[in-house]
C-alpha positions in Angstrom: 8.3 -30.4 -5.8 4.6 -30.2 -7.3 1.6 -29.2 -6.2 -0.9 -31.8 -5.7 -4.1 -30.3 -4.6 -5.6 -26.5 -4.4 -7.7 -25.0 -1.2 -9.7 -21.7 -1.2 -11.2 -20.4 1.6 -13.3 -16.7 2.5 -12.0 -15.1 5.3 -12.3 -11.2 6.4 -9.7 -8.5 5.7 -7.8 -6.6 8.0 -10.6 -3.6 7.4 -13.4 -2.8 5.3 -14.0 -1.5 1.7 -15.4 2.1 1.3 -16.8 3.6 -1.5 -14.3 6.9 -2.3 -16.4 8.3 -4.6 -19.3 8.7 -2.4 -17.4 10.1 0.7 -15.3 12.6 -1.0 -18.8 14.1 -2.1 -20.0 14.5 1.4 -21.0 11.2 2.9 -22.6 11.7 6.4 -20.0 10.0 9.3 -22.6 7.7 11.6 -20.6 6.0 14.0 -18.0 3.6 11.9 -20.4 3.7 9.5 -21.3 6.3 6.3 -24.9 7.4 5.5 -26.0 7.2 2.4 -26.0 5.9 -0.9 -23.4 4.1 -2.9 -22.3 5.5 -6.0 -18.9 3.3 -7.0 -20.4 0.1 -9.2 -21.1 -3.2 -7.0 -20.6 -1.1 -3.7 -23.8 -2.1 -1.3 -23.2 0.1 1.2 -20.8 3.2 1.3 -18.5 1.1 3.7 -18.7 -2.7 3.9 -16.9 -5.9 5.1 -13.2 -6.2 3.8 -13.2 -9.6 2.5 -10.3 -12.6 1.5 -9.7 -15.3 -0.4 -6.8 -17.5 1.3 -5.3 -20.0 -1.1 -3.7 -23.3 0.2 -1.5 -25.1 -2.1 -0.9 -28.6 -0.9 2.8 -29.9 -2.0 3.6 -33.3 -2.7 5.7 -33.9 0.3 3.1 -32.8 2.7 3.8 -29.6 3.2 1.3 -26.2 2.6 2.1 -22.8 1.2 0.2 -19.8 1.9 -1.1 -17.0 0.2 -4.0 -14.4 0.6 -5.8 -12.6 -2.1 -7.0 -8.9 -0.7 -8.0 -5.6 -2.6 -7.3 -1.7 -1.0 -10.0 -0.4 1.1 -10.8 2.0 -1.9 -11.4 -0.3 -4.6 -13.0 0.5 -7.7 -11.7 4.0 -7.4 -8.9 5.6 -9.8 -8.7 3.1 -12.2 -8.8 0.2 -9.9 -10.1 -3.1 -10.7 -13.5 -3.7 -9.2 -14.8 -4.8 -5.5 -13.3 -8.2 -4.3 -16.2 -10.8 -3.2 -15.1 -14.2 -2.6 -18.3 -15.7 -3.6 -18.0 -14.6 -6.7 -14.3 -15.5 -7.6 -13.7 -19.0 -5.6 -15.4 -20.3 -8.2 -13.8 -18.7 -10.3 -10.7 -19.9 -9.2 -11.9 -23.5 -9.0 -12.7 -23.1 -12.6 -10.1 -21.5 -14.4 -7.2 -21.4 -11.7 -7.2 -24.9 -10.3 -6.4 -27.3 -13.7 -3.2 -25.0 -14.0 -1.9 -25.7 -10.9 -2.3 -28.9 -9.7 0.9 -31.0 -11.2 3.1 -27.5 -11.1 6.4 -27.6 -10.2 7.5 -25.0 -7.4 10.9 -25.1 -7.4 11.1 -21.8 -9.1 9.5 -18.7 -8.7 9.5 -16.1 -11.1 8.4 -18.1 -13.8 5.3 -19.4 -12.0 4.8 -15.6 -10.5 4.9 -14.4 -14.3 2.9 -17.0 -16.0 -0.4 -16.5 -13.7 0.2 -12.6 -13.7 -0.2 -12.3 -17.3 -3.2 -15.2 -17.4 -5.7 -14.0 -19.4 -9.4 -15.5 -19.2 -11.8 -14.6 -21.7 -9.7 -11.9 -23.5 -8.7 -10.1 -19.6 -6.2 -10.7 -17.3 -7.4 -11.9 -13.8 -8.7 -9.6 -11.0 -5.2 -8.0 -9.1 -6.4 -9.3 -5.7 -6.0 -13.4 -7.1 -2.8 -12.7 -8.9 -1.8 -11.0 -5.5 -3.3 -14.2 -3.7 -1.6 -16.4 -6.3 1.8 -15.0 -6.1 2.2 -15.2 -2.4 1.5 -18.8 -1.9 3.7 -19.3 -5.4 6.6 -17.6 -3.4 5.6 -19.2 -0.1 6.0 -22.7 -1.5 9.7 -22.1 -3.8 10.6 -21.4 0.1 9.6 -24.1 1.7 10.7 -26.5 -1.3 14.1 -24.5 -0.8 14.2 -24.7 3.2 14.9 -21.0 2.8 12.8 -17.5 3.9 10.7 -15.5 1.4 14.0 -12.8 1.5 16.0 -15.1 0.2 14.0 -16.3 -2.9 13.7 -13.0 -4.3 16.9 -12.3 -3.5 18.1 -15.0 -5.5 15.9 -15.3 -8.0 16.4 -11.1 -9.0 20.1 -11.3 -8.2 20.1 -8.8 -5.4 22.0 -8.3 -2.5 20.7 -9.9 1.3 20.9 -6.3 3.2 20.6 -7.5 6.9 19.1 -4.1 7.9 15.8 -3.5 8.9 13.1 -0.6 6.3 12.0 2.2 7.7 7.9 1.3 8.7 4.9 4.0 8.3 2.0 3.7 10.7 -1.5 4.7 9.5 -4.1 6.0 12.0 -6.8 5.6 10.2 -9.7 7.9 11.7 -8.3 7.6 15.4 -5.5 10.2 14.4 -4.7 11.7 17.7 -4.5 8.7 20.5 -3.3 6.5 17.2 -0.1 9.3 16.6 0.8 8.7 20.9 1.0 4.8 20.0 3.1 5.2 17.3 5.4 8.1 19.2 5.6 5.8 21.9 6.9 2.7 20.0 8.8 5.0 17.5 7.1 4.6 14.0 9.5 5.7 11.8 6.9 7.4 9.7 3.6 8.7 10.3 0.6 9.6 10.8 -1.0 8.9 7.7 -4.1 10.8 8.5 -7.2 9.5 5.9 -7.7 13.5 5.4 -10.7 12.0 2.8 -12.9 14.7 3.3 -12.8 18.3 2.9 -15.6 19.4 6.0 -14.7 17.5 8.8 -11.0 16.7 7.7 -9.1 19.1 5.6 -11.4 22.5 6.1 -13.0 24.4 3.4 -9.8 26.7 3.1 -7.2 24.0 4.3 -7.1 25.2 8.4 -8.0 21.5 9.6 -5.3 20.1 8.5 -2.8 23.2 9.3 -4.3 22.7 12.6 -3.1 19.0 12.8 0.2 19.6 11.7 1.2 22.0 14.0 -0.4 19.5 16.6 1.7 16.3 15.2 5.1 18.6 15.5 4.1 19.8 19.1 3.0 16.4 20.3 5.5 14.4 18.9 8.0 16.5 21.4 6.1 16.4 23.9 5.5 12.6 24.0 8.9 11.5 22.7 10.8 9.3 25.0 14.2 10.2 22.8 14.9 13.8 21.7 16.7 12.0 18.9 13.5 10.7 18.1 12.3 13.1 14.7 9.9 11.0 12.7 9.1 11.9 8.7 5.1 13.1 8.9 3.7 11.4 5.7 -0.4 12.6 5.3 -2.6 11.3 2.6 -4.9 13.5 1.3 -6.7 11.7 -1.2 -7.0 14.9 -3.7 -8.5 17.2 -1.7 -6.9 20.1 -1.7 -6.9 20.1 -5.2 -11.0 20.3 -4.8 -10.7 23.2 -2.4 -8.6 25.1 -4.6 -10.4 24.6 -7.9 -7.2 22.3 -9.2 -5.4 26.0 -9.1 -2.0 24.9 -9.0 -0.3 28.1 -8.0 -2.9 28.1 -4.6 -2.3 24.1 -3.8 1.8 25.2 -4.2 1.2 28.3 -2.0 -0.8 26.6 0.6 1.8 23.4 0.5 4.6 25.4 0.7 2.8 26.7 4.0 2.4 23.3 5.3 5.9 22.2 5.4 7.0 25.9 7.9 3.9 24.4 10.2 5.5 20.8 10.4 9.2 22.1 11.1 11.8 20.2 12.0 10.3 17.1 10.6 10.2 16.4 7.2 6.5 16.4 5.2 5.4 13.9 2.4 2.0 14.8 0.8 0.4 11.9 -1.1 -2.2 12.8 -3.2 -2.6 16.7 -3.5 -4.6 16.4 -6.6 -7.1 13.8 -8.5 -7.5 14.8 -12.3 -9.5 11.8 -13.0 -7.4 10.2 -15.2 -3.7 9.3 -15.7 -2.0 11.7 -18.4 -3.5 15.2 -16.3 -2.6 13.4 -13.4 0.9 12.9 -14.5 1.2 16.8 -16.0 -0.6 18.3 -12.5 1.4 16.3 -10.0 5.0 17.5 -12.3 3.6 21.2 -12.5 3.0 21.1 -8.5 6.3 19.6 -7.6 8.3 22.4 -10.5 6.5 25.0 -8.4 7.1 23.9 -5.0 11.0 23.8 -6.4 10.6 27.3 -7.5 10.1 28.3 -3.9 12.2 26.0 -2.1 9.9 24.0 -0.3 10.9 20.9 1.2 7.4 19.3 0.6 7.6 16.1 -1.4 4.9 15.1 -3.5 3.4 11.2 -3.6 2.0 9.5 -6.3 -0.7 7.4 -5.5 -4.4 7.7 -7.5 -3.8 6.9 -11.3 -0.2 4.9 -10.3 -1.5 1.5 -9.8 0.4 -0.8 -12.3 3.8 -1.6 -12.8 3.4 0.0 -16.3 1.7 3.1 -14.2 4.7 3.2 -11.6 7.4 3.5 -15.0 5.1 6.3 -16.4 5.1 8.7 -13.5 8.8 7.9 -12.8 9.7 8.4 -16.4 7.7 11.8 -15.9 9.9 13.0 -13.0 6.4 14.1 -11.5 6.5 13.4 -7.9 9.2 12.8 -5.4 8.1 9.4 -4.1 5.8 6.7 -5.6 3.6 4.5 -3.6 3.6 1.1 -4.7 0.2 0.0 -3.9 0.9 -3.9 -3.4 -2.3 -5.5 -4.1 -3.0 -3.3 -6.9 0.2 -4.3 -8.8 -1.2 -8.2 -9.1 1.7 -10.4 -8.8 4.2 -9.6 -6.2 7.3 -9.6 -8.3 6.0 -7.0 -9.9 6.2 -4.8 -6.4 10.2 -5.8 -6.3 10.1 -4.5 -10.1 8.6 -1.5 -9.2 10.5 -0.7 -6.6 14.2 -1.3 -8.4 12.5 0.8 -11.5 11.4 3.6 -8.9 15.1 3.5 -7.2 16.8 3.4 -10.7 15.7 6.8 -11.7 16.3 8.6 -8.4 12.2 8.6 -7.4 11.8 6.9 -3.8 9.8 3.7 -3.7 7.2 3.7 -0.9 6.1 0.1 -0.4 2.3 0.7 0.5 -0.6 -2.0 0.4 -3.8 -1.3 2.3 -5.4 -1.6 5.9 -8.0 -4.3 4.4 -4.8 -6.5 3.4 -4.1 -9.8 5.9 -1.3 -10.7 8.7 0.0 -13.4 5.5 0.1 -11.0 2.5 1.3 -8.5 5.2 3.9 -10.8 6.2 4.8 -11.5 2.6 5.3 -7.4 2.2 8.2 -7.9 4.6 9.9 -9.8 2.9 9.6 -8.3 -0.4 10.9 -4.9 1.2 14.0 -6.6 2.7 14.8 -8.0 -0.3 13.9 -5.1 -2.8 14.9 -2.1 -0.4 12.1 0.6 -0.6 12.2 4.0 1.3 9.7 3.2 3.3 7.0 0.6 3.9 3.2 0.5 5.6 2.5 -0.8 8.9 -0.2 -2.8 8.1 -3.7 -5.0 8.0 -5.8 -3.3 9.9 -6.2 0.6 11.2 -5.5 0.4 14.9 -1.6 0.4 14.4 -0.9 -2.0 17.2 -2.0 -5.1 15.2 -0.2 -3.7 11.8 3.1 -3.3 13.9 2.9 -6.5 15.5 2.4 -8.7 12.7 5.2 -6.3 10.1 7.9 -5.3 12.9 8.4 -8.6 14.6 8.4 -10.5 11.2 11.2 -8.5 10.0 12.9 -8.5 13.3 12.5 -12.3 13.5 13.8 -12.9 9.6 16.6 -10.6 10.1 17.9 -12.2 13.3 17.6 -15.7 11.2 19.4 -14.4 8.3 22.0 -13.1 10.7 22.1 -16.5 12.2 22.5 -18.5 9.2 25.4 -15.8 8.3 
């Protein structure tokens, strides 16, 4: 089966892009909106419209496979490539992406998934968001050509085993992260709250006490709200490097003050992604291993998560190799290509670090959908309930397409 004819469309994302650099430095809050002035290259406006591209690949027999290309909320921050616009890189696409596709055979996968990750055009591989795009609709298409679901490609094509069991699902809250956290109680998110703790005044607190604060509130409300006293979720909080600003990068006070966090969230277990941002991978690497040795030294049950400076596959290996954290994130439109997320996850699982199979809110219900089925087939820890940061739309499109390809799978059984 071929591909006869390409389509590319701009749509929206599931949220919107924001400019990191410029809120973690105090960005005024204005409604949904930040005040201020950009300072992350290309940004317009602190926070602006997530954007798409979705790609259509028309087969010879009729038939049309899906893919959307989408960047993280934060991009251009931590070694990320820079801010998506589809007016910029549809023509691109047309250009340079088109001739090499049209006549293709998708009977395969992984070679066509490899062969447009490692494209290069003038000297530089293509932005992550079209080799995320790409990939999908590549993997989409093997499916259909195969009258098989997306699980079952990658299952076959990376010679692993069809686990009919549904993966654990994280809900984010975004900024609405009280009533969000009685959503997800109420339809039992496995993981949460995710928390945006991005800034230190009106988030975190100068000496850490916001964030105490909501802790102790998550662990009290989740008991008070719970419909099943079995019901004792993980708390996972991203922090976006914050403490380490409050505490001067001092790792001794963002051990102390961790190690304090994880009494306040008692019984449930407490995942901190991002405790520190050094800038650039290598401190990265050596702060996140000298935090997790000391929270070791004092028996803390904290676990560290990589996430700024691990965005590659190549990234994912190096902090694994390292030992520096207890779970990765694997960020899935930053990785490009979507084998490269089941890579990273076996690579992650292989050396004993849990895989977290992340994305971003400003993904789409198709690359979201796609996630599901790369996390039934690769097995992560966890993975994000996601586009979008209201939860209830994330859920919807993540839960009931991987309740709806496990009860086929069963089926065809």
């Amino acid at each position: 089966m071929k591909i006869v004819r390409t389509i590319y469309t701009a749509g929206y994302a599931g949220f919107f892009f924001d400019d990191q650099r410029a809120i973690k430095t105090g960005a005024l809050h204005d409604g949904f909106v930040y005040r201020g002035e950009p300072v992350t290259p290309e940004f317009t406006a602190i926070r602006q419209a997530g954007r798409c591209i979705s790609i259509m690949l028309l087969l010879d027999d009729g038939r049309v496979a899906h893919g959307d290309c989408a960047a993280v909320q934060y991009s251009g921050a931590g070694g990320r490539d820079p801010l998506f616009l589809p007016e910029r890189y549809i023509p691109f696409l047309e250009r340079h992406v088109t001739p090499l596709l049209i006549g293709r055979s998708v009977d395969e996968f992984l070679p066509n998934a490899r062969f447009f990750d490692n494209l290069q055009v003038d000297g530089r591989r293509i932005h992550t968001a079209l080799r995320y795009g790409l990939s999908q609709a590549l993997l989409h298409a093997t499916s259909l050509v195969n009258d098989c679901t997306m699980t079952e490609t990658v299952c076959r094509e990376f010679e692993l085993p069809l686990i009919l069991e549904p993966i654990p699902l994280f809900a984010q809250s975004g900024d609405d992260r009280y009533t969000g956290v009685d959503k997800m109680i109420l339809k039992n998110a496995d993981v949460l709250p995710h928390g945006l703790i991005n800034s230190i005044d009106t988030k975190l607190g100068r000496s850490g006490e916001k964030l105490i604060e909501y802790i102790r509130w998550l662990a009290a409300r989740i008991e008070a709200v719970r419909l099943d006293p079995e019901y004792v979720p993980d708390l996972h909080i991203d922090v976006y490097g914050t403490i380490g600003m409050i505490f001067d990068h001092r790792i001794e006070r963002i051990v102390e003050y961790l190690a304090g966090l994880a009494e306040n969230a008692f019984p449930h277990r407490l995942y901190i992604e991002g405790p520190i941002d050094m800038g650039e991978k290598p401190a990265q690497i050596a702060a996140l291993g000298e935090i997790r040795n000391g929270l070791a030294r004092k028996n803390s049950t904290v676990r560290i998560v990589a996430d700024e400076w691990c965005n590659t596959l190549s990234d994912i290996m190096e902090f694994t190799d390292a030992q520096c954290c207890d779970m990765v994130q694997v960020k899935t439109p930053d990785l490009g290509g979507v084998h490269t997320v089941v890579e990273a996850i076996r690579y992650c699982t292989r050396f004993d670090v849990e895989a977290y199979q992340g994305g971003t809110c400003n993904e789409t219900d198709t690359s979201a959908r796609v996630c599901v089925h790369l996390a039934l087939a690769a097995r992560p820890m966890r993975m994000l309930v996601k586009p979008g940061m209201g939860f209830d739309e994330g859920m919807v499109v993540v839960y009931n397409e991987m309740m709806r390809t496990l009860a086929l799978l069963e089926a065809k059984r």
